[in-house]
N, C-alpha and C positions, 0 to 999 in steps of 0.2 A: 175492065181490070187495069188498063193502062192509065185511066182518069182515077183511079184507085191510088196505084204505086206515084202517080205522079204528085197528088194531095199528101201523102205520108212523106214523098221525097221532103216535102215544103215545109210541111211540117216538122221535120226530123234538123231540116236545114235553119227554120223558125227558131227552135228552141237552142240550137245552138250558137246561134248569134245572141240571144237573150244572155247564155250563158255565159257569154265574152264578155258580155254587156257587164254583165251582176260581177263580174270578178274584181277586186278590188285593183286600186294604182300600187305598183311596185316603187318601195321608196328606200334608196340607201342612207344609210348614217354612218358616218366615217368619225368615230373619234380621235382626239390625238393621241391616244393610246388607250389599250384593255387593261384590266386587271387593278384598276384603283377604283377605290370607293368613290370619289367624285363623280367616274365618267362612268361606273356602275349604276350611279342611283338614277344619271340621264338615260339609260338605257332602260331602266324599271318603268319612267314616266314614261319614254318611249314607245315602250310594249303594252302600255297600259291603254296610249293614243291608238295605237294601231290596233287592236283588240276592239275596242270601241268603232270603230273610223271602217273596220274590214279593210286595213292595211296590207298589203303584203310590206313585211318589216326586212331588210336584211342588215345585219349592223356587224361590221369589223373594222379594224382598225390595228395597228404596228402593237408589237410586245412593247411594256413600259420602259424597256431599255432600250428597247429599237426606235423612239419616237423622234425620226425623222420626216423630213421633206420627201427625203426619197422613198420611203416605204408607203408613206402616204401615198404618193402617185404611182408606186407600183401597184398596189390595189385599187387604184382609181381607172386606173388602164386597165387593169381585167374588168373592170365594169360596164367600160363602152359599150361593151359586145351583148350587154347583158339584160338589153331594153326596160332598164330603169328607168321613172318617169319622171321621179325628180331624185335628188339628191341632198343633203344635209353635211356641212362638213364644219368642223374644226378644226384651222388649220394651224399648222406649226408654226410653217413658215408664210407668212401672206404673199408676198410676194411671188414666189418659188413655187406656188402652187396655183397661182392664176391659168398660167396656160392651160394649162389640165382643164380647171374648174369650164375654161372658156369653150373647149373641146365640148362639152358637154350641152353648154347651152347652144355651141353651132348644130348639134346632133337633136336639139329640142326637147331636152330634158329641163326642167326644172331645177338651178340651183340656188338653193341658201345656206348662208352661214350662220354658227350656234357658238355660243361661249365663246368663241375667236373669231375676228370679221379676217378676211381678204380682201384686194379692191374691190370697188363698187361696181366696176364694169362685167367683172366675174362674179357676181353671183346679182338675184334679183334685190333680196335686202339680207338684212344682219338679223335673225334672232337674239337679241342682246337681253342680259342678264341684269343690268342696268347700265345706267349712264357712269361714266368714268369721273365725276365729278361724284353721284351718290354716293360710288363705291371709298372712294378717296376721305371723303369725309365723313361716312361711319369709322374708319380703320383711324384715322388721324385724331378723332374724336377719344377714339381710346388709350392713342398712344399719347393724347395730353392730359387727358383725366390721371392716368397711372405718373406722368412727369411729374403736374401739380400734389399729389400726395408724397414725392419725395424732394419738393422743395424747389422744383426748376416752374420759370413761368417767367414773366415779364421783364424781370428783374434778374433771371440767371438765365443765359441761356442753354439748350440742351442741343446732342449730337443726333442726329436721324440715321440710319443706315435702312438699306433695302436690300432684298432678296429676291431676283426677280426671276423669270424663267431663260430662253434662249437671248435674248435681246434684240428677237427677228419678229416676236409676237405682237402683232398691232395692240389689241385689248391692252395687254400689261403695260406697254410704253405709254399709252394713253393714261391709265391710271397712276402710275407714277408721274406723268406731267399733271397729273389734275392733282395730286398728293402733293407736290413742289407749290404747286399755285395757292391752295388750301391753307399752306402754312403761311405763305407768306405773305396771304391776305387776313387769314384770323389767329395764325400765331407765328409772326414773325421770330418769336425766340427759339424756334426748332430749325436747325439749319441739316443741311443736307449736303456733303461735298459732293458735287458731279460737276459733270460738263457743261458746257454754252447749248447740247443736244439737249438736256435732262435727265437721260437714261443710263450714263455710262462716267465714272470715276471712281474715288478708291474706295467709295460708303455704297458704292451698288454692286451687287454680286449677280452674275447673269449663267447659273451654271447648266439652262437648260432643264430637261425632261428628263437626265440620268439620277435614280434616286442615290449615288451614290456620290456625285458630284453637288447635287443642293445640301447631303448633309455638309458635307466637309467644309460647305460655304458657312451651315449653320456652324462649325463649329470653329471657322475664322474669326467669323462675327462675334461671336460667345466671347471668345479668347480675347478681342478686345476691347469687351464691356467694361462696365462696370462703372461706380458715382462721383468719378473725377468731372469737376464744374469747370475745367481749364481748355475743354476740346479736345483733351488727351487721350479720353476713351470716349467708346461710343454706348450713349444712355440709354435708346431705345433704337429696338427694329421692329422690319415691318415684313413678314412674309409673304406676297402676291401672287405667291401658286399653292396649289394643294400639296405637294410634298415641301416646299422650302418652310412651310409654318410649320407643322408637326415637329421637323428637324431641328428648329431655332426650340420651342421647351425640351426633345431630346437632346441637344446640345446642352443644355445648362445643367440636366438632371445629371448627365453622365461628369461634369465640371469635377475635378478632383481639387479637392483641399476646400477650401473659403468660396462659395458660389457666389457670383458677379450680382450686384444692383443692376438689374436691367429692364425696363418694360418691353414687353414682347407680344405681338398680336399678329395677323395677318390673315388669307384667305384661304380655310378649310372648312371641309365639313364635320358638323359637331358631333360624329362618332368618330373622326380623325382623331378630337382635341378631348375629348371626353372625360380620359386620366388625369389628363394634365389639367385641365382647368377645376376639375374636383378636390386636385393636390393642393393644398390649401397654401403647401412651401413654392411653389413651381406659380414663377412669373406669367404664364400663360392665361391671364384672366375670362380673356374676352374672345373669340373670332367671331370673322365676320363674313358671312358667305350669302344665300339666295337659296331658293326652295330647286332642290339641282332635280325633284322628278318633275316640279312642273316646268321647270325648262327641257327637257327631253319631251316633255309633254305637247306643249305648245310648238317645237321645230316640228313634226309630223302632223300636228293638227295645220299648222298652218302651212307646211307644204299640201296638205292635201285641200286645203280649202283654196290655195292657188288652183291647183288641178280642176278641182268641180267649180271654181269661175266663179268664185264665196269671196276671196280676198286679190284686190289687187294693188300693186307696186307702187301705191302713192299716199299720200298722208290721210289719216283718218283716226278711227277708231274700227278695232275686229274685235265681234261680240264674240271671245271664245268661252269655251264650256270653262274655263277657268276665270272667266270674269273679264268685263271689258279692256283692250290693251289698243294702247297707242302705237301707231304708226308714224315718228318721227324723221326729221333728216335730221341725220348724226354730224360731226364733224367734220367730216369727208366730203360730204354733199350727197353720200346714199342714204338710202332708206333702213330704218331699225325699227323692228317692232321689239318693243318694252316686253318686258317680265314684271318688273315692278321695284318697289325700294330694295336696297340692301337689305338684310337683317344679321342684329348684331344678339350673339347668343353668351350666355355666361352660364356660373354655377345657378342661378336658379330655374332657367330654362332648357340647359344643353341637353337633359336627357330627354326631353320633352319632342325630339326627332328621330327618325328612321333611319338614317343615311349620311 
């Protein structure tokens, strides 16, 4: 009886270590805020990975008007305790969020970064969305096509302005220096006032995460559009966050009296821009964004394929269910795994997406 109870002990004991086994990695995703479509649609491809993958998913992230540093790492700090296996974050501020991110990896969690890097030391690579050179020259592409049809080009040149997010964001400053370099290797007649830094003077606007502060940028910038060829007004801008683009066509739409000559594009998703760019009167022709599920997609698939010992921290190629992606060093000297090109959507394919 006792060689009895003691077999079923083992057994009883057997299958519940099986059952630790079978249970999937817990994995956070920290946006830089809820409740917008962009950082929705990464949560869709998200849940989609983790459903797949037998994830445990847990994803939150600051209200869209709370999108701080600080809220970030307030919920990063309840997470220590919370034997997460890895983590995923987008961060606000890069800097300001490293020690945190660092805590994490001393505690042997897993961290990468998505849509926003941090330094290299704090997390293992970047899930990036593209290279800050691709991005810059889909956006730039379009804001020279739209100058060339009103007459600006080699021979006149045109005003650039930008719209960018906090000005603490590594991604965007990077894109706006590869946006500065772009022009001034294939179209020098597009000038940009800023600084000896890149990112900062009286054509760059840096209002942050508050949706109520990137309008009022869009509608500084609106306010001093328009087709003076003398530098006097600004010809085109360029939106580099998912709220300051939307805001640059609601800015011009809401325009009272005479609305401004301006070309205007930047980075949303095409059910952001969907109105506007169907309005056949409304400047907002083109944007330019990335497939935002399969990037929520891929941060969890390739956190987890670090986990099960599938992907590791150095350059290659990772055969994910989304198609082969590269493992590059970025800028920095850390490592980026690739999403893939930009893509630039208009009126005949904008409805043609989900998100």
């Amino acid at each position: 009886m006792k060689k009895l109870l003691s077999l079923i002990l083992v057994a009883v004991l057997a299958a519940a270590l099986v059952g630790a086994c079978a249970e999937g990695h817990k994995i956070g995703m920290l946006p830089k805020f809820k409740g917008e479509n962009y950082f929705d649609g990464c949560y869709v491809g998200a849940q989609k990975a983790a459903e797949e993958l037998g994830v445990e998913l847990v994803y939150d992230g600051p209200n869209q008007s709370e999108a701080t540093n600080a809220k970030q790492v307030e919920i990063l700090t309840g997470w220590l305790s919370q034997d997460f296996d890895a983590i995923v974050v987008s961060p606000c501020d890069a800097e300001g969020i490293a020690p945190t991110l660092k805590q994490f990896q001393d505690a042997g969690v897993t961290v990468l970064t998505f849509d926003a890097d941090a330094p290299s030391d704090a997390r293992s690579f970047y899930v990036n969305q593209a290279t800050a050179m691709d991005i810059a020259v889909a956006m730039v592409d379009v804001i020279a096509n739209g100058l060339i049809e009103e007459g600006f080009g080699p021979d006149q040149s045109a005003r650039l302005a930008l719209i960018s997010g906090s000005g603490l964001d590594v991604n965007q400053n990077e894109w706006i220096l590869a946006i500065e370099e772009y022009c001034k290797t294939d179209y020098p007649w597009i000038t940009i006032n800023c600084d000896e830094v890149g990112y900062l003077g009286p054509d760059i606007w840096t209002p942050g995460s508050d949706e109520t502060a990137a309008q009022n940028a869009a509608n500084e910038s609106i306010a001093l559009s328009g087709s003076a060829t003398d530098g006097s007004q600004i010809n085109a801008i360029i939106g580099t966050s998912s709220m300051s683009c939307p805001a640059l066509a609601a800015a011009w739409d809401a325009t009272v009296g005479e609305k401004p000559e301006v070309v205007i594009t930047g980075l949303c998703t095409p059910m952001g821009l969907i109105d506007y760019i169907l309005d056949e009167d409304n400047p907002m022709d083109y944007g330019v964004l990335w497939n935002v599920n399969d990037l929520g997609y891929l941060a969890i698939e390739a956190a987890e394929a670090v986990l099960n010992g599938e992907l590791k921290a150095e350059e290659g190629t990772f055969a994910s269910r989304l198609g082969d992606k590269e493992m590059i060093v970025g800028n920095d000297g850390g490592l980026e795994l690739l999403l893939g090109k930009a893509l630039t959507f208009g009126p005949d394919n904008v409805a043609d997406f989900n998100y």
